[in-house]
VOGU-3710 file (C-alpha; in Angstrom, 3 decimals, decimal comma):
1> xxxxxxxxxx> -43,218/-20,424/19,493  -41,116/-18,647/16,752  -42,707/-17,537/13,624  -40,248/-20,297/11,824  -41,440/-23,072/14,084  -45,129/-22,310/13,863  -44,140/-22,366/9,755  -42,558/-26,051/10,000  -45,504/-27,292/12,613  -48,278/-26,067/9,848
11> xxxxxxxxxx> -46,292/-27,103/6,294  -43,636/-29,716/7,128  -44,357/-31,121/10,512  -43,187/-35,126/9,758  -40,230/-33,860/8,001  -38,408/-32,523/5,153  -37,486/-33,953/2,049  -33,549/-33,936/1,027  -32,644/-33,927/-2,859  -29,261/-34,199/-4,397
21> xxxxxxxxxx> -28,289/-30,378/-5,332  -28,283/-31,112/-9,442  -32,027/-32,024/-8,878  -33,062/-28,050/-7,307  -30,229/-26,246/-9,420  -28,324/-25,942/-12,771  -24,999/-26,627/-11,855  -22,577/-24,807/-15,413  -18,768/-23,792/-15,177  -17,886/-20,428/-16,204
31> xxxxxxxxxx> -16,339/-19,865/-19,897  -12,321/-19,142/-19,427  -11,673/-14,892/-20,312  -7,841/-14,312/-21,648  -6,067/-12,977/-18,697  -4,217/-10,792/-20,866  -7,435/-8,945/-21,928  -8,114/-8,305/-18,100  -7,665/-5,069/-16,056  -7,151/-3,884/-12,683
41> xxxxxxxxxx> -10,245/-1,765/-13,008  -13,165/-1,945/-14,938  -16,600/-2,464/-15,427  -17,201/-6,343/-14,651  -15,067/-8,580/-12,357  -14,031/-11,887/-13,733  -14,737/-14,663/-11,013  -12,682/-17,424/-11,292  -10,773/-19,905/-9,075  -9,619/-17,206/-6,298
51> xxxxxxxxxx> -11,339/-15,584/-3,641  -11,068/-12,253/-5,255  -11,767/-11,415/-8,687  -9,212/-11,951/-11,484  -9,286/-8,920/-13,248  -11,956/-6,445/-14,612  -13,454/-6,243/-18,298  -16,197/-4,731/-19,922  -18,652/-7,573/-20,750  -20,353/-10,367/-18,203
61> xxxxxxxxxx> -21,724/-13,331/-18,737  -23,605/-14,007/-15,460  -26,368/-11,390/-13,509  -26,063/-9,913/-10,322  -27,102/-11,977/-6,897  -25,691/-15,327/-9,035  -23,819/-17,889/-6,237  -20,623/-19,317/-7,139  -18,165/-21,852/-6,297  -14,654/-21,870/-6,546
71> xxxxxxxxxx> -13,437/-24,929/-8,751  -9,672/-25,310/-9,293  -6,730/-23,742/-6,752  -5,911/-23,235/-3,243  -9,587/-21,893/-2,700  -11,556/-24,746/-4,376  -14,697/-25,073/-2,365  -15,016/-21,350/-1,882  -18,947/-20,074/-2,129  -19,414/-16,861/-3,140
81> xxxxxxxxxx> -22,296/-14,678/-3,285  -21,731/-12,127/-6,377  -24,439/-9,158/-5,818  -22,934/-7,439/-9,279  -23,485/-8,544/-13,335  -19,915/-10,150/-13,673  -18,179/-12,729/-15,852  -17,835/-16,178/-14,864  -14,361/-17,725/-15,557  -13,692/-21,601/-16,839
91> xxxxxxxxxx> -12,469/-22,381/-12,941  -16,280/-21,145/-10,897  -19,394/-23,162/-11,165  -22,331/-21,162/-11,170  -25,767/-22,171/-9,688  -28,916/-20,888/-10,903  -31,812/-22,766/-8,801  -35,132/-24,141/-9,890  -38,446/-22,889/-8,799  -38,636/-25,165/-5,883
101> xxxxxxxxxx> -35,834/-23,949/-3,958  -34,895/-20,226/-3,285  -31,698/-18,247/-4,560  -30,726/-17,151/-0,598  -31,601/-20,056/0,705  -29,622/-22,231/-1,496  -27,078/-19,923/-1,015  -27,267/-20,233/2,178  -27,241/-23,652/3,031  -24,362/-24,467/0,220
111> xxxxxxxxxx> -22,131/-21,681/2,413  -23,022/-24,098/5,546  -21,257/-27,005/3,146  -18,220/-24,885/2,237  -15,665/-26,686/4,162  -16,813/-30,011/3,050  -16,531/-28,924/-0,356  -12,430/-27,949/0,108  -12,087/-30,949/1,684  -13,026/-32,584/-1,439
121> xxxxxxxxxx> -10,390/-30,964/-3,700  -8,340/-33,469/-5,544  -4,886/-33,430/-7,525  -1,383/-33,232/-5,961  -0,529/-30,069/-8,344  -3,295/-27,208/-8,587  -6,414/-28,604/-6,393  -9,615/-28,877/-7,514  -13,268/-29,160/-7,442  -15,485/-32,128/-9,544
131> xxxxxxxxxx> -18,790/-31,158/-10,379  -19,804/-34,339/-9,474  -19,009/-33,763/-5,370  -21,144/-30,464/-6,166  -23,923/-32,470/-7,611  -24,640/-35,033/-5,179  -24,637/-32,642/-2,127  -27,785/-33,415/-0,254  -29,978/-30,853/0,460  -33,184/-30,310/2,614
141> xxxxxxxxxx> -35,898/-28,819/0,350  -38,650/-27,412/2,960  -41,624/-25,265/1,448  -41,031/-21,856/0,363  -42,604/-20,069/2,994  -40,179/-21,655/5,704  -37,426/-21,336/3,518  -38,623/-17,036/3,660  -38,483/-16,934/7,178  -35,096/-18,897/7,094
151> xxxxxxxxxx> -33,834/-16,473/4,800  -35,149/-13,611/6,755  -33,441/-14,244/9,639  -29,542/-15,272/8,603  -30,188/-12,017/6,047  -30,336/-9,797/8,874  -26,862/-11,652/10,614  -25,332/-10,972/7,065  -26,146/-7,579/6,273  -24,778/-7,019/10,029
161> xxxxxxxxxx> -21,576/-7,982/8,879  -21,703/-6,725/5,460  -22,081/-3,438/7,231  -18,944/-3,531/9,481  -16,998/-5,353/6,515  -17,142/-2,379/4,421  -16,298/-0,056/7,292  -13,225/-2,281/8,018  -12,440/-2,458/4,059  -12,486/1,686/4,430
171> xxxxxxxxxx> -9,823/1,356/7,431  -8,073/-1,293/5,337  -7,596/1,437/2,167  -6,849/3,887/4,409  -3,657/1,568/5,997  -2,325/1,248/2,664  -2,337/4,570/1,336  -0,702/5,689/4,485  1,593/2,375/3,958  2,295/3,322/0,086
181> xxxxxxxxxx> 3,160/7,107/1,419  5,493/6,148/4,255  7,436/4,216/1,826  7,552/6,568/-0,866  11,145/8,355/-0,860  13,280/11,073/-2,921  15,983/10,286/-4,702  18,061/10,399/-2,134  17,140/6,969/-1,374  18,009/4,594/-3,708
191> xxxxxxxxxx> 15,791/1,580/-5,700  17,671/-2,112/-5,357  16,680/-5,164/-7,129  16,016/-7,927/-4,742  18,677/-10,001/-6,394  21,289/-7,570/-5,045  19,467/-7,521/-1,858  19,638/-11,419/-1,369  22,178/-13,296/-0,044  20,626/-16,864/-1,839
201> xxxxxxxxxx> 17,103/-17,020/-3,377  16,074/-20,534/-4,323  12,806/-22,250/-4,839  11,109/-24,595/-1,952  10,294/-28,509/-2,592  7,091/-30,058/-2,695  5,241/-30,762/-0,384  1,799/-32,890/-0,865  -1,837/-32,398/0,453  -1,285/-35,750/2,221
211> xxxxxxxxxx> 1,835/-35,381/3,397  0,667/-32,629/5,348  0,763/-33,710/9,258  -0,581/-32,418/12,847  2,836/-32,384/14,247  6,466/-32,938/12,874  8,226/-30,775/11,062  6,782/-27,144/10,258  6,638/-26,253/7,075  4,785/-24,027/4,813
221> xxxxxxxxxx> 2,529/-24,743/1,373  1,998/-21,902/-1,358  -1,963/-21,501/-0,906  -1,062/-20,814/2,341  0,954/-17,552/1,658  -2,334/-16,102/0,962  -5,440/-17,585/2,344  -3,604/-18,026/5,939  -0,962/-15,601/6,151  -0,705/-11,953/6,951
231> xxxxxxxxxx> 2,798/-9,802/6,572  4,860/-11,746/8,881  4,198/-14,816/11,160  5,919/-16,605/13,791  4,602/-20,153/13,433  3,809/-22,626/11,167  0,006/-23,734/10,957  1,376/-27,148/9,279  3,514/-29,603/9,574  5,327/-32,501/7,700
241> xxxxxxxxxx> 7,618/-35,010/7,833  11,370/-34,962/6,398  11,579/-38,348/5,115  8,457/-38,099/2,926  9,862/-34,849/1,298  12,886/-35,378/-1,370  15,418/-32,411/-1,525  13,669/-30,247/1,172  14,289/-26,994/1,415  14,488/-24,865/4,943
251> xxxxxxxxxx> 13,842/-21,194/5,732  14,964/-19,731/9,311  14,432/-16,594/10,996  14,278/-13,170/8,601  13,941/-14,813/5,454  10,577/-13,601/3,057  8,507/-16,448/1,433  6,909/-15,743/-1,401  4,242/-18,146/-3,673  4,741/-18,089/-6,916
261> xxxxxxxxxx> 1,584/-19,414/-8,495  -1,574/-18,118/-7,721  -4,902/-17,672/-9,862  -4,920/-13,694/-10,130  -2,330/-11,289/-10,487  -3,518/-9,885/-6,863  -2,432/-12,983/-5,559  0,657/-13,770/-7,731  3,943/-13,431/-5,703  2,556/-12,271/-1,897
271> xxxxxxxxxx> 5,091/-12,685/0,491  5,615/-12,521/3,952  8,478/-12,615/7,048  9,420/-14,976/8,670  10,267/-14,014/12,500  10,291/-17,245/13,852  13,423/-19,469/15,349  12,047/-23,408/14,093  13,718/-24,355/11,256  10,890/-24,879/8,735
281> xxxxxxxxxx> 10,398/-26,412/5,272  9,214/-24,124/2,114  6,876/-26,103/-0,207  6,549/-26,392/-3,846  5,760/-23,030/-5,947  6,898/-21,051/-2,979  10,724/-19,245/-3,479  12,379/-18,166/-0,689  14,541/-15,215/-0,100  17,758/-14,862/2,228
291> xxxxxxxxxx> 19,005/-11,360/3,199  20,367/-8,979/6,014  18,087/-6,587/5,686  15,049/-5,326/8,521  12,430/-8,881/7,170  9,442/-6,682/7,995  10,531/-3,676/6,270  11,068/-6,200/3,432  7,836/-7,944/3,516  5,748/-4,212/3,744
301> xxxxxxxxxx> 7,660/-2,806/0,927  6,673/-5,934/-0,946  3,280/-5,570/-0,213  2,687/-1,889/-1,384  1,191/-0,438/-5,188  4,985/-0,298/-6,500  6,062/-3,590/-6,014  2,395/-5,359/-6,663  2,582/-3,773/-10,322  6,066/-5,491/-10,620
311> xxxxxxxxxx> 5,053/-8,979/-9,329  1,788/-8,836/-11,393  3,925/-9,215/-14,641  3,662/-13,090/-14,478  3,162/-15,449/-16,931  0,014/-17,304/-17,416  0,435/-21,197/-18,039  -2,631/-23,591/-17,785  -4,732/-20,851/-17,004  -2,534/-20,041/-13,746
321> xxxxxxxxxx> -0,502/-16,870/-13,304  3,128/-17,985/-12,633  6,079/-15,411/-11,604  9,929/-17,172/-10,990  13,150/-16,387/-9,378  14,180/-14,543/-12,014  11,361/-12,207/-12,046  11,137/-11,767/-8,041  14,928/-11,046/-8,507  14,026/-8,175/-10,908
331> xxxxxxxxxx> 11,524/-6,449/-8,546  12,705/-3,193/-6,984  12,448/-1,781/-3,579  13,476/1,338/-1,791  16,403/0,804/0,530  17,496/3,162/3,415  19,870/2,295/5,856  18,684/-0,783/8,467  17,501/2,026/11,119  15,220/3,679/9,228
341> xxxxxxxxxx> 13,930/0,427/8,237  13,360/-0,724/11,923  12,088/2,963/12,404  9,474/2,486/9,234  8,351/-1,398/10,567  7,502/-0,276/13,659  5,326/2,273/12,746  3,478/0,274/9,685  3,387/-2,659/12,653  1,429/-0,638/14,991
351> xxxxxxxxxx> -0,786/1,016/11,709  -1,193/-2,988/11,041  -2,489/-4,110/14,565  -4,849/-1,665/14,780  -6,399/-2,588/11,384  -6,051/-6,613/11,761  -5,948/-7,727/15,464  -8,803/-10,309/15,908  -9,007/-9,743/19,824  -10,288/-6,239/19,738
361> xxxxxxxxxx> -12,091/-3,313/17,180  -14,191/-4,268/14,285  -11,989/-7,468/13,035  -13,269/-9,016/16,497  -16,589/-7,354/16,251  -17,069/-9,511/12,593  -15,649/-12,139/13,759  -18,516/-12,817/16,545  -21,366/-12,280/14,469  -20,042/-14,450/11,961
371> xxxxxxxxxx> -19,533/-17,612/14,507  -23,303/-16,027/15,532  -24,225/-16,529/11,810  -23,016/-19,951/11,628  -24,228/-21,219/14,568  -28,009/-20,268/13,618  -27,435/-21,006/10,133  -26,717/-24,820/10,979  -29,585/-24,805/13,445  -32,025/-23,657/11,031
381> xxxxxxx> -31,048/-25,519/8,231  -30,833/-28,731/9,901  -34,558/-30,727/9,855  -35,717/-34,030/10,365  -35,318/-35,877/7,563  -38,972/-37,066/5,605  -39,525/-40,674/5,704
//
C-alpha cells in the first residue's frame, strides 16, 4: 500500500467531500493595464487573455506562485501557473484559495478541468470565459495531508518537464537566432513590401464556433493560426460547411494566412503556408495572401525579429490588438531570387524539424511525461464521492 492510500484509508476512508470552487477560493479578474504603456521587456509580465504574456511593465498587482485562468479569446479556459510577481490583466481570473484547500493542489486539479473550461467559452466574436462556469466547478476537498502527498507526487512529473521545457526553450532561441541570421542580407538584396509581393490580399469570412464540423469542407479559424499551427501545414484540423458560410473565401496551395486579431502583440499577425492541394475556406479576422513567391521562405521571413516588430504596430480596439490589410501590406521582407529562397527553406526546414518534430528528441520526450502527468493526475484526483 502507497503512502497516499494508507493517507485516504486513515483520514477519508468513506469518501470525500466535493464543494463548488467559489466556496475553497476567491475567484477576482485582473484590472485591464494600457497596452500602450507595455513593453517587450521588463520587469513584470502582464497576464491577460493569451497564453503568453502581453507585454512587460514595471509594477504587479498579483505575487508569485498565483494560478490563473484565461477569460476572453481563443485561449479562454487556459490555467496557468505564474511562479513570478506579475500583473493581472482585466481578461485572467485569479484564484487565491482558502485555508482548507492547498495552492498546488487546487492548481492542480483546476489544470485536470482545463478543457472543460474552453469548452465553455461563449460569444460568436472574441470567446470567452463567465465567472460563473469557474465558480460552480466541483471540486473534491480531501484533508490536507492527502492533498501533500497528492501534490508531492504530480510535483515531481512537473518539475520533470519543467526541466526539459527550458532545455527545449534554449534549442528554440537558438533556431531563431540562427533563423534571424540566415535571413539577414546586404544591400545587395533588396526589402519589398508585401503589397508588391502579392498578387491579391483580401480578408477571409466568418466562420462560427458552431458551424465548425468533423468533416466537410476544410477551412481554417483565426485562433487557430496560433494555438494549432506551426510555419506551414498541409491539412486542415477543421471543417465546415459552404452553405452555412455567406461570401466564403478560399485559399489554395502557396498562399500565407495570417490572423489578424489576437490578444498580444506576440500573437498579432502570425502567419503560416499553406502547402496543401484542398481548396479550403479562410475564416473571419484571418487575411490571406496570394503570391509567386517560395510560401515557406515567405512564412519564415514573416516569422523572424524584423518583421514581428512591423506586425506588432497594431491597433488596440476593445482591449484586442488588431492589424489590417493595409498594415500587412506595409510590412517588408527581404527578397532574393526564388532559388535562393528554396535554398534558404530548406535549410530553416531541416533547423525546424529538429527543434519541433513530436516523434523523436525532447518535443517527444515532453510530450510522454506529460500524457504520464495526466494520466496520474486524473487517477489521484478522482475519489469516491462522501455521502
Amino acid at each position: 500500500m502507497s503512502r497516499l492510500d494508507e493517507l485516504i484509508a486513515e483520514l477519508c476512508p468513506d469518501g470525500v467531500e466535493c464543494k463548488a470552487l467559489e466556496t475553497v477560493c476567491h475567484i477576482k479578474k485582473g484590472i485591464q493595464f494600457n497596452k500602450s504603456d507595455m513593453k517587450d521587456e521588463g520587469s513584470f509580465p502582464v497576464i491577460n487573455g493569451g497564453i503568453n504574456p502581453s507585454g512587460y511593465i514595471e509594477q504587479y498587482n498579483q505575487d508569485e506562485n498565483t494560478i490563473t485562468i484565461s477569460q476572453g479569446g481563443a485561449s479562454a479556459g487556459y490555467v496557468n501557473w505564474i511562479a513570478v510577481k506579475f500583473w493581472a490583466g482585466a481578461h485572467c481570473y485569479v484564484l487565491k484559495p482558502l485555508d482548507s484547500i492547498l495552492n498546488r493542489y487546487l492548481f492542480h486539479f483546476i489544470k485536470s478541468q482545463e478543457f472543460k473550461l474552453q469548452e465553455c467559452q461563449y460569444g460568436a466574436g472574441i470567446p470567452a470565459l463567465a465567472k460563473s462556469t469557474v465558480a460552480t466547478i466541483s471540486i473534491p476537498v480531501p484533508p490536507l495531508p492527502v492533498q501533500r502527498e497528492i501534490v508531492r507526487i504530480l510535483d515531481n512529473f512537473t518539475e520533470l518537464t519543467a526541466e526539459l521545457t527550458a532545455e527545449l526553450t534554449a534549442r528554440k532561441k537558438q533556431y531563431e537566432y540562427y533563423r534571424d541570421e540566415l535571413l539577414t542580407f546586404g544591400d545587395d538584396i533588396p526589402m519589398v513590401k508585401l503589397g508588391n509581393i502579392a498578387t491579391d490580399i483580401f480578408r477571409g469570412s466568418g466562420i462560427k464556433r458552431n458551424e465548425v464540423t468533423v468533416e466537410g469542407v476544410p477551412c481554417i479559424r483565426y485562433g487557430e493560426i496560433y494555438t494549432s499551427y506551426e510555419i506551414s501545414f498541409t491539412n486542415c484540423i477543421s471543417h465546415t460547411n459552404e452553405d452555412v458560410v455567406k461570401n466564403p473565401k478560399w485559399f489554395q496551395h502557396g498562399d500565407i494566412i495570417f490572423t489578424i486579431t489576437g490578444e498580444s502583440v506576440e500573437e498579432i499577425a502570425k502567419s503560416i503556408a499553406y502547402l496543401g492541394h484542398e481548396k479550403c475556406m479562410a475564416g473571419g479576422d484571418t487575411v490571406v495572401l496570394k503570391h509567386n513567391q517560395e510560401p515557406r521562405y515567405i512564412s519564415y521571413a514573416l516569422s523572424t525579429r524584423r518583421a514581428q516588430e512591423q506586425k506588432s504596430k497594431g491597433k488596440v480596439k476593445s482591449k484586442v490588438v488588431h492589424s489590417s490589410v493595409p498594415a500587412l501590406k506595409e510590412i517588408k521582407i527581404p527578397l532574393p531570387d526564388y532559388k535562393t529562397q528554396k535554398r534558404i527553406a530548406d535549410i530553416l526546414d531541416n533547423f525546424h524539424n529538429l527543434i519541433n518534430d513530436i516523434s523523436s528528441g525532447l518535443p517527444a520526450e515532453i510530450a510522454a511525461r506529460q500524457k504520464q502527468y495526466e494520466y496520474y493526475r486524473d487517477k489521484l484526483l478522482t475519489f469516491k464521492e462522501l455521502t
